[in-house]
N, CA, C and O of each residue as an XYZ file, in Angstrom:
468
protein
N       0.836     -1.149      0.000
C       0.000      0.000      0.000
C       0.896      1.232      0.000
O       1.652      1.442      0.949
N       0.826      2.043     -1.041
C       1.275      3.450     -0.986
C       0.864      4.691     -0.570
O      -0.286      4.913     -0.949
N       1.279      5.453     -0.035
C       0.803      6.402      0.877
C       0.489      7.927     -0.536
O       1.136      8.127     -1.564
N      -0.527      8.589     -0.072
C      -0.825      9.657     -1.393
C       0.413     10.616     -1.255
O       0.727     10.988     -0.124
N       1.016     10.968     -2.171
C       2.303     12.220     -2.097
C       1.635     13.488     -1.540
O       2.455     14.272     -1.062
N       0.421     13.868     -1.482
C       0.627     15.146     -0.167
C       0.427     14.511      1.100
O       0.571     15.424      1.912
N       0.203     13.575      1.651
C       0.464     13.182      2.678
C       1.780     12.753      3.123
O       2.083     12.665      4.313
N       2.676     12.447      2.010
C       4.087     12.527      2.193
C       4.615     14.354      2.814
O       4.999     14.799      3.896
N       4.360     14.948      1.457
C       4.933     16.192      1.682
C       4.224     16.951      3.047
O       4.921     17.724      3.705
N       2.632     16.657      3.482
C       2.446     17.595      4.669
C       3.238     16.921      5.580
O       3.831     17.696      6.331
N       3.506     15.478      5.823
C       4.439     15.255      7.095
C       5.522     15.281      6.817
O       6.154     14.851      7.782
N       6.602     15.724      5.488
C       8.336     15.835      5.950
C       8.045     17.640      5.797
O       9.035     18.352      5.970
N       6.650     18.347      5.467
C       6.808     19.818      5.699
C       6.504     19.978      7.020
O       7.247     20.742      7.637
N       5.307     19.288      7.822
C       5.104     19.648      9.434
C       6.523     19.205     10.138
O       7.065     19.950     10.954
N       7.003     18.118      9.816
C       8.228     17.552     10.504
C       9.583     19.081     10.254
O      10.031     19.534     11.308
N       9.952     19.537      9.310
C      11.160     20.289      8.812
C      10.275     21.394     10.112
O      10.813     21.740     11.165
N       8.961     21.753      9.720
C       9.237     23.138     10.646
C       9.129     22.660     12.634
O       9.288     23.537     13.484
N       8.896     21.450     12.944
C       8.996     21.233     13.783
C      10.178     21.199     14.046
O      10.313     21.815     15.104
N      11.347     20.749     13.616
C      12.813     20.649     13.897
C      13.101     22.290     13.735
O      13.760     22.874     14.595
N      12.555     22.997     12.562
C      13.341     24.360     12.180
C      12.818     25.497     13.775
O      13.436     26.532     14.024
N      11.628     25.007     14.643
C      11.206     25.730     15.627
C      12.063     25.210     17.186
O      12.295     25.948     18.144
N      12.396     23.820     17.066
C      13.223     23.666     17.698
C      14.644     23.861     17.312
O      15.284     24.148     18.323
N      15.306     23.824     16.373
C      16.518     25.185     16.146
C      16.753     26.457     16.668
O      17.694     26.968     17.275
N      15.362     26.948     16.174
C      15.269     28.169     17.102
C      15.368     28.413     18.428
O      16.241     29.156     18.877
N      14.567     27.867     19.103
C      14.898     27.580     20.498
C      16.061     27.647     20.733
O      16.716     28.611     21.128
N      16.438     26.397     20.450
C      18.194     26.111     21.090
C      18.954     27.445     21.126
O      19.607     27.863     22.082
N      18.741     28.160     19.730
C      19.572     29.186     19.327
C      19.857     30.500     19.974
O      20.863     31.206     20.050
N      17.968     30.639     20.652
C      17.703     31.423     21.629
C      18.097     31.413     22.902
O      18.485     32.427     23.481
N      18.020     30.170     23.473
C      18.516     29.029     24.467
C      19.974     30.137     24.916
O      20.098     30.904     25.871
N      20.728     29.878     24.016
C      22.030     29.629     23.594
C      22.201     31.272     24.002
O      22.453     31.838     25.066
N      21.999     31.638     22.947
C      22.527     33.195     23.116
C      22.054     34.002     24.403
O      22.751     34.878     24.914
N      21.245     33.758     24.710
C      20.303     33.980     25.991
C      21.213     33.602     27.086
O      21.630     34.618     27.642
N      21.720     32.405     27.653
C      22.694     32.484     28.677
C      23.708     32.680     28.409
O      24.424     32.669     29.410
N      24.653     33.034     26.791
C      25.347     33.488     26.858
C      26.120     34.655     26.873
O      27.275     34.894     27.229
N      25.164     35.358     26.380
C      25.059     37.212     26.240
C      24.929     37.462     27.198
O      25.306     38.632     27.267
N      24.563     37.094     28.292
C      23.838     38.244     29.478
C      25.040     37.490     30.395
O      25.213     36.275     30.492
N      25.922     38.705     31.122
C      26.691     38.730     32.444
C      26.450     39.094     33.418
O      27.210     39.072     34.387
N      24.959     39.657     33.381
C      24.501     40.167     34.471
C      23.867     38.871     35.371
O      23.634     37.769     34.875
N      23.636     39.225     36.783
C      23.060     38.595     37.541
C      21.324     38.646     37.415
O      20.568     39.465     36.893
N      21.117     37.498     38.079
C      19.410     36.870     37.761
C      18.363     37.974     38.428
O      17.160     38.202     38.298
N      19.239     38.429     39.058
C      18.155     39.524     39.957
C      18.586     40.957     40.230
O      19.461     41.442     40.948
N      17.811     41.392     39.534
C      17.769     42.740     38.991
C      17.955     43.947     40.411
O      17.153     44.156     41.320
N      18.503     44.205     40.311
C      18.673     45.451     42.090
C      18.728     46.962     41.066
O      19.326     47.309     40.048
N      17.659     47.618     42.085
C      17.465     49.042     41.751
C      18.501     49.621     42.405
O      18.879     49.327     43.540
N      19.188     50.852     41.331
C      20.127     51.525     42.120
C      19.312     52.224     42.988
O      18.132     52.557     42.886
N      20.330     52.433     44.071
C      19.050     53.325     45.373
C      20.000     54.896     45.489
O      21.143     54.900     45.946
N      19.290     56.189     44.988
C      19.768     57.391     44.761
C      19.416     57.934     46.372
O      18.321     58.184     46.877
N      20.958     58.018     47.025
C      20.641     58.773     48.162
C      21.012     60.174     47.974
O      21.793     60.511     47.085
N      20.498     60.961     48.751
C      20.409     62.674     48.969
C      19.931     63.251     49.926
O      18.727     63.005     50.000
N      20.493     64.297     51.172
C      19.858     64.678     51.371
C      19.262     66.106     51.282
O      20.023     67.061     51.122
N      17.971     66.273     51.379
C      17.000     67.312     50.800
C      16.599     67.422     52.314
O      16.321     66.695     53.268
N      16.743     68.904     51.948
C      15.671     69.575     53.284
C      14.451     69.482     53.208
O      14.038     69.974     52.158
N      13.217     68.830     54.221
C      12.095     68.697     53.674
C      11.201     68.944     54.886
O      11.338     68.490     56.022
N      10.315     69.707     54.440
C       9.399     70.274     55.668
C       8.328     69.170     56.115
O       8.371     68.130     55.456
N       7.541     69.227     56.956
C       6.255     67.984     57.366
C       5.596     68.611     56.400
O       5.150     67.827     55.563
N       5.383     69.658     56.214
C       3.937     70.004     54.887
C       4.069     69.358     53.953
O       3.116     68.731     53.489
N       5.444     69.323     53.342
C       6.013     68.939     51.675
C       5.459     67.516     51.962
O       4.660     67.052     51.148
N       5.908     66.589     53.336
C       5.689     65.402     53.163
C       4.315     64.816     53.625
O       3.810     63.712     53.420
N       3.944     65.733     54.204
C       1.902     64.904     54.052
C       1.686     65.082     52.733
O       1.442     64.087     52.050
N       1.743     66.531     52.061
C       1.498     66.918     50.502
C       1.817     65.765     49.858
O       0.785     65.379     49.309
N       2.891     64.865     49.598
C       3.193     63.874     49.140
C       2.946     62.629     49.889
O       3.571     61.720     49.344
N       2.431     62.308     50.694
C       1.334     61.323     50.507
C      -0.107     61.490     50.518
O      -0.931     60.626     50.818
N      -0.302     62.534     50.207
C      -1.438     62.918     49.550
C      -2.783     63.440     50.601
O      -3.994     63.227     50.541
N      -2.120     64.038     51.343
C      -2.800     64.638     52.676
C      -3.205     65.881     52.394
O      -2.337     66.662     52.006
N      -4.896     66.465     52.545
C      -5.690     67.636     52.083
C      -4.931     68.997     53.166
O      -4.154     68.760     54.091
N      -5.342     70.221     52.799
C      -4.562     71.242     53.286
C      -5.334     71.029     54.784
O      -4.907     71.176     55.929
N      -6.404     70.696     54.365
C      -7.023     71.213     56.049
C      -6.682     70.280     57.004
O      -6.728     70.575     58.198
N      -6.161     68.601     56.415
C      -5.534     67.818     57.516
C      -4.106     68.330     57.683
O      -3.670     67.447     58.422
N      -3.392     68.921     57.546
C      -1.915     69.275     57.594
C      -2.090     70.530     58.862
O      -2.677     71.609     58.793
N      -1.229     69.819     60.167
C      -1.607     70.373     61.541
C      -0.114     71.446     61.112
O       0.793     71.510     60.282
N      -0.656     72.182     62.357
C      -0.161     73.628     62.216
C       1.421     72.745     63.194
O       1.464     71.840     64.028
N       2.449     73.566     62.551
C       4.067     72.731     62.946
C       4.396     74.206     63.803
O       4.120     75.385     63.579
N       5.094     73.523     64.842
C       5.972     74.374     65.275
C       7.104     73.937     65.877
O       7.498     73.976     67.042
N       7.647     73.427     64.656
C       8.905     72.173     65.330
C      10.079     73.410     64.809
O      10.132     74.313     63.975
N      10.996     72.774     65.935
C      12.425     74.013     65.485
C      13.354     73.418     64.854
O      13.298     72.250     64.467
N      14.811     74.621     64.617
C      15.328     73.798     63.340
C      16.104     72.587     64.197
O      16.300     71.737     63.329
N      16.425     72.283     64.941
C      16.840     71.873     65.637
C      16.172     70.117     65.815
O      16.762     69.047     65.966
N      14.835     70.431     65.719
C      13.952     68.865     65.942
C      13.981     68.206     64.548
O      13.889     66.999     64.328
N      14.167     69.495     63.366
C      13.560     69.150     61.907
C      14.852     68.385     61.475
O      14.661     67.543     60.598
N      16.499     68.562     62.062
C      17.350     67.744     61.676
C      17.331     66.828     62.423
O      18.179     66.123     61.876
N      16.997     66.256     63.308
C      16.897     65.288     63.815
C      16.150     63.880     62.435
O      16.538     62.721     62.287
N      15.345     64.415     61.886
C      13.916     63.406     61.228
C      14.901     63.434     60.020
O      15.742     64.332     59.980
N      14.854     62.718     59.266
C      15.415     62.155     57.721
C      14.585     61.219     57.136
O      14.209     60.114     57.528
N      14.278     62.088     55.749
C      13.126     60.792     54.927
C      14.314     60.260     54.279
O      15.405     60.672     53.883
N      13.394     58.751     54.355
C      14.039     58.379     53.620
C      13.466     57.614     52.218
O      14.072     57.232     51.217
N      12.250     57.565     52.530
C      11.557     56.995     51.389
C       9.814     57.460     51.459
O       9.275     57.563     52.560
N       9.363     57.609     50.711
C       7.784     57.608     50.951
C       7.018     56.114     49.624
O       7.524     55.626     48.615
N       6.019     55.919     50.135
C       5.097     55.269     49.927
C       3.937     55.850     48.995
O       3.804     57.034     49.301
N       3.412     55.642     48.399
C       2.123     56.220     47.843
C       1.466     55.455     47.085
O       2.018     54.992     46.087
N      -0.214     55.068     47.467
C      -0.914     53.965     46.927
C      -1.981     55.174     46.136
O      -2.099     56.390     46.284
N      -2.752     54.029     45.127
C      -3.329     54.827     44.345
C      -5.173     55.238     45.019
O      -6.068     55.934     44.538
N      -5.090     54.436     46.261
C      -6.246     54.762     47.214
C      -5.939     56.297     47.372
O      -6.795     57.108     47.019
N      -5.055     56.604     47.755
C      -4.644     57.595     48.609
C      -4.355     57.676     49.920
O      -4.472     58.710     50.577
N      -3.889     56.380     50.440
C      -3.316     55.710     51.516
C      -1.701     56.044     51.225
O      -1.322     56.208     50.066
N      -0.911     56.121     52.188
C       0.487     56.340     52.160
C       0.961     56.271     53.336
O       0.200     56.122     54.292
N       2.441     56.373     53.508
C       3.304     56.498     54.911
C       4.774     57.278     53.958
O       5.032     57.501     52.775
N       5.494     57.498     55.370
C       7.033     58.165     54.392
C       8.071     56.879     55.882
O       7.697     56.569     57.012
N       9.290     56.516     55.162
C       9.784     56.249     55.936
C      11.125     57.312     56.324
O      12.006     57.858     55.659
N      10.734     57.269     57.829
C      11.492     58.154     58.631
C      12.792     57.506     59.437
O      12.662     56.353     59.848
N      13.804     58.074     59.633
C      14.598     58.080     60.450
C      15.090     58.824     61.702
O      15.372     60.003     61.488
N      15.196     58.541     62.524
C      15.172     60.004     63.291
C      16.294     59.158     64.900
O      16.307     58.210     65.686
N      17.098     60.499     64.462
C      18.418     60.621     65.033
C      18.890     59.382     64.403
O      18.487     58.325     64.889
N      19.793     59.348     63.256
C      20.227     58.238     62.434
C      20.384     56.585     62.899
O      21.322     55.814     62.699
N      19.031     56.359     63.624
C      18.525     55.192     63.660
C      18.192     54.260     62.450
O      18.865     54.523     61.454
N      17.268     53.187     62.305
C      16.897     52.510     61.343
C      15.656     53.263     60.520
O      15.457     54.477     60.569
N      15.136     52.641     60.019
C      13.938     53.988     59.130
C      12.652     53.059     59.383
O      12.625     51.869     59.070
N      11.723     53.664     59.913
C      10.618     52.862     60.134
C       9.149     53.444     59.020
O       9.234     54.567     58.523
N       8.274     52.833     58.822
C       6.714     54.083     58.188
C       6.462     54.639     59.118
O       6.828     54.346     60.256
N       5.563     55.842     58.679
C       4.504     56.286     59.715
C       3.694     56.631     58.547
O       4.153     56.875     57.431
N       2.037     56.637     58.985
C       1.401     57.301     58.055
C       0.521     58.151     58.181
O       0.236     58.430     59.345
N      -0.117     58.763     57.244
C      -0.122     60.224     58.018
C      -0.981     60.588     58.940
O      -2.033     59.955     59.028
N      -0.778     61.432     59.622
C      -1.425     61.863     60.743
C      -0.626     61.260     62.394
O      -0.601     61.925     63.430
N      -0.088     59.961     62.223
C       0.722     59.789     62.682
C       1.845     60.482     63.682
O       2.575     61.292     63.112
N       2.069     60.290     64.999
C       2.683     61.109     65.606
C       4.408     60.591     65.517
O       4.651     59.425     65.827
N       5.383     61.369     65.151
C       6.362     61.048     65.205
C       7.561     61.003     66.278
O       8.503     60.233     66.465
N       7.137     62.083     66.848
C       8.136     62.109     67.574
C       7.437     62.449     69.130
O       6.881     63.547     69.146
N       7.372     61.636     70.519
C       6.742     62.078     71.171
C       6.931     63.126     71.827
O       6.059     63.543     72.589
């Protein structure tokens, strides 16, 4: 019994691109661990600075209305003590900033939050 010639040609054409897709692969495979010297896990550079920053600037940035922003009467003296070091901001409008204060570890607070007793 002989088999019909396009049933020859669809299986050595499905077969060629099955091998020609696994070529590819490999090839990808290949260049893929060999191009890249970088490590598997990606680390954000972390940009330190410091910026003078008032309590207003930082409720303002986590997104605190004028009329919740309590009246400050901290001196310059208390205001170097505190160091941001990062803030938070969700798209609720929930947030915290992380603080440091007297170059301790940096903890959240969020707002309204009392910082310093």
């Amino acid at each position: 019994m002989t088999a019909s010639p396009t049933l020859v040609w669809s299986t050595r054409l499905s077969s060629f691109f099955i091998w020609l897709l696994v070529g590819f692969s490999l090839v990808f495979w290949f260049l893929r661990g060999v191009g890249t010297n970088s490590p598997t896990n990606h680390q954000v550079p972390v940009i330190s600075h410091q910026s003078p920053t008032s309590p207003e600037s930082m409720l303002r940035a986590l997104g605190a209305d004028q009329q919740d922003t309590p009246e400050t009467t901290t001196t310059d003296a208390l205001a170097q003590r505190i160091r941001l070091m990062g803030v938070l901001a969700f798209s609720n409008g929930a947030g915290a900033a992380l603080l440091s204060i007297d170059q301790e570890s940096a903890d959240p607070y969020k707002i309204g939050e009392e910082v310093i007793e």
